[in-house]
C-alpha positions, 0 to 999 in steps of 0.5 A, spaced: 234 730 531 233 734 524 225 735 524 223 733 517 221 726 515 225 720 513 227 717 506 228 710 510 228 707 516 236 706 515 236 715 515 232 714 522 236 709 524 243 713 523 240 719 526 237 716 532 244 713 533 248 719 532 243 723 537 244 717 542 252 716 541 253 723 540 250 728 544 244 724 549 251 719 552 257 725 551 254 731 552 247 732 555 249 733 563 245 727 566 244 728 574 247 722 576 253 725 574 251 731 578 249 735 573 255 734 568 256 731 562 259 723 562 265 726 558 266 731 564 265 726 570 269 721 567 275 727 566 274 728 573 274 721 575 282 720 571 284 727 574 282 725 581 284 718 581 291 721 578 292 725 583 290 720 588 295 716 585 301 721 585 300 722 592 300 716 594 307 715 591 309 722 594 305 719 601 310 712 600 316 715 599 316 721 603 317 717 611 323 714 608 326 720 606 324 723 613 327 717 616 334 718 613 335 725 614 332 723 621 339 718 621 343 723 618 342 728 623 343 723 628 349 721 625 352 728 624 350 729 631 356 723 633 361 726 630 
């Protein structure tokens, strides 16, 4: 927040928003976010939540593909 006065209430209000959208929302680490700025919890969010779902696609096709080679050894061992 600039520490001189205002012309107007709009140089106010445009100032106030721009700290509140800008630094206080974005930036500053807020405590419920354990001490990290809403943008960085939110990065770890999405970086977590991709990776979670990465590995649930790796979980979901990782039995099959042990199941087949579970079949193929069986069928290897036939001939």
């Amino acid at each position: 927040m600039p520490k001189h006065d205002y012309e107007n209430i709009q140089e106010a209000k445009v100032d106030v928003a721009s700290y509140i959208l800008g630094y206080y929302s974005q930036i500053r680490p807020h405590s419920f976010n354990n001490y990290l700025s809403p943008v960085k919890k939110e990065r770890q969010f999405f970086n977590k939540a991709l990776l979670g779902g990465c590995l649930k696609i790796v979980e979901r096709y990782r039995q099959p593909v042990a199941v087949l080679k579970q079949s193929a050894v069986w069928l290897h061992s036939r001939w």
